[in-house]
C-alpha positions, -999 to 999 in steps of 0.1 A, spaced: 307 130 -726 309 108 -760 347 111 -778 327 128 -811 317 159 -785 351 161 -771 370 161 -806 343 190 -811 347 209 -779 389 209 -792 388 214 -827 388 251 -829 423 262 -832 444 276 -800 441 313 -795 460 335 -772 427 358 -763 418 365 -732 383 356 -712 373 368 -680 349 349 -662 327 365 -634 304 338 -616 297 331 -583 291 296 -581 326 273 -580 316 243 -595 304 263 -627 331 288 -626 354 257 -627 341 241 -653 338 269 -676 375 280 -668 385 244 -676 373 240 -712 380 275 -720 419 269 -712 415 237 -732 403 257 -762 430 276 -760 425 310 -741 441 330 -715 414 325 -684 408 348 -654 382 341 -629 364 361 -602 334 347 -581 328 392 -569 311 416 -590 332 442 -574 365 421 -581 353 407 -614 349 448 -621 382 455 -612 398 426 -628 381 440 -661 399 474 -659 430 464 -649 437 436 -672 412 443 -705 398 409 -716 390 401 -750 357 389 -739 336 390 -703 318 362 -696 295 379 -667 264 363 -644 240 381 -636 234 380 -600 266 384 -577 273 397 -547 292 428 -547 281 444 -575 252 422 -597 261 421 -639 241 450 -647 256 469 -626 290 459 -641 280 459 -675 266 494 -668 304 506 -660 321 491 -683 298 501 -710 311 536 -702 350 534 -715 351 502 -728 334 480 -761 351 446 -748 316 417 -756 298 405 -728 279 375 -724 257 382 -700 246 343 -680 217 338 -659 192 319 -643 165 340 -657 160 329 -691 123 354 -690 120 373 -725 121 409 -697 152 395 -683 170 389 -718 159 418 -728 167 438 -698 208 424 -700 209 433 -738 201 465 -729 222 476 -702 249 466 -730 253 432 -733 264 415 -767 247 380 -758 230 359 -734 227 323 -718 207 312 -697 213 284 -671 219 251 -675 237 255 -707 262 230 -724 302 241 -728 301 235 -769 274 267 -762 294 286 -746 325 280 -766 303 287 -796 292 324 -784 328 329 -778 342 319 -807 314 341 -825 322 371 -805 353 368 -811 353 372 -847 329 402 -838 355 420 -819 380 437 -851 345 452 -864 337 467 -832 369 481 -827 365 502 -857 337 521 -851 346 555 -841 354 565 -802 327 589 -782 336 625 -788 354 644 -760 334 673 -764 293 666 -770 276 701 -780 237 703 -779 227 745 -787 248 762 -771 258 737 -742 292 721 -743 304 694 -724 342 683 -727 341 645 -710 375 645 -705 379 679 -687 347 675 -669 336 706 -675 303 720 -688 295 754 -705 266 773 -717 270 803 -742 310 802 -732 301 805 -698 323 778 -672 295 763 -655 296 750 -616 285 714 -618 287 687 -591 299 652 -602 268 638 -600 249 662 -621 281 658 -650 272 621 -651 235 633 -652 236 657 -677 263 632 -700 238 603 -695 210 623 -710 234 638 -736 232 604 -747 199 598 -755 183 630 -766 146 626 -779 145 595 -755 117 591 -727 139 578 -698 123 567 -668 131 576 -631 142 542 -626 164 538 -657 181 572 -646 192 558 -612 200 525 -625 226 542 -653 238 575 -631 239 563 -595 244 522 -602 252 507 -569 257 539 -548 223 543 -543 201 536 -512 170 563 -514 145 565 -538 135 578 -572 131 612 -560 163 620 -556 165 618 -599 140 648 -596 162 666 -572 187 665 -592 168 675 -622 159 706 -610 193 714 -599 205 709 -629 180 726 -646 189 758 -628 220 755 -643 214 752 -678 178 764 -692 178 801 -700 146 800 -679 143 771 -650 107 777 -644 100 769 -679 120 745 -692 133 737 -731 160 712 -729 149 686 -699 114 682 -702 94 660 -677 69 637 -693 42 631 -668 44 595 -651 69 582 -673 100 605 -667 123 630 -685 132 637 -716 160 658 -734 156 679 -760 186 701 -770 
């Protein structure tokens, strides 16, 4: 490394952020640890999705830097969760620098992506840039606690579900369901998509379980299961809510 790059790589000022990075592979892990603490951060490491996951709850990073395939849990699946509670950026890093696989990370939730090799000034860069990101998207306004569609009401925080006033009986897994589509009325969501979001890593059938589950929870809240108005299959590419 030439001394221009290095008086480069140090000439952002010293911050006391935090950056938790989640790679498997030492030697990269290392060396992105390294030049982060020279810039100036706070630096946790993790080389587990699953303790990379917990590390992110416990402690609340400023930024996550996240690779994509780990044991464990993989980076979508940790992006997933975290992208229910939490807006801390994620740069997702991979080996799969295919358009589908870019896109695929920005959509689970992701704020950026890199994709392997890639040079330390890069990486500093993104952080740096997410970084100065982070105030705006602390301001925009948190999920509601209670999400109404007609006359179905879901409080997130009690867990609890009601149609017309009425306290429904709903399973865990048909809560997440029902919030997950909740989220994305008017949206075609397929089978896969579903599992990926709802069940993440607890999941060892198939894709028919998603259908299961639909009907179940259909019984619950369509005035008339048989024919349904709110959930709404859409033949060979999945379900879709309409409130």
């Amino acid at each position: 490394m030439t001394e221009e790059s290095e008086t480069e790589m140090t000439s952002a000022p010293a911050t006391t952020a935090t950056v938790l990075v989640v790679e498997d592979e030492e030697a990269l892990l290392l060396t992105m640890a390294h030049h982060l603490r020279r810039e100036g951060y706070e630096v946790l490491t993790a080389a587990r999705g699953d303790d990379g996951l917990q590390m992110a709850r416990e402690h609340e990073p400023d930024v996550i830097v996240l690779d994509l395939m780990l044991p464990g849990v993989d980076g979508m699946g940790i992006c997933r969760a975290l992208r229910r509670d939490t807006r801390v950026p994620i740069i997702m890093v991979t080996a799969l620098g295919g358009e589908s696989d870019r896109v695929a990370g920005l959509d689970t939730g992701a704020d950026d992506y890199l994709a392997k090799p890639f040079g330390m000034r890069e990486l500093l860069a993104r952080v740096r840039a997410l970084l100065r990101r982070a105030p705006m998207r602390q301001e925009a306004p948190p999920e509601e606690d209670v999400v109404r569609a007609g006359d179905l009401e879901v409080n997130r925080v009690r867990r609890e579900v009601r149609r017309g006033g009425e306290l429904l009986r709903i399973k865990p897994r048909e809560f997440e369901l029902l919030l997950f589509l909740l989220r994305h009325p008017g949206q075609v969501l397929s089978r896969e998509h579903i599992l990926e979001s709802v069940w993440e890593h607890d999941f060892n059938g198939d894709a028919r379980t998603v259908d299961v589950h639909m009907r179940w929870l259909r019984q619950k809240i369509e005035p008339d299961a048989a024919n349904p108005r709110r959930i709404r299959t859409v033949r060979g590419s999945g379900y879709l809510f309409e409130g």
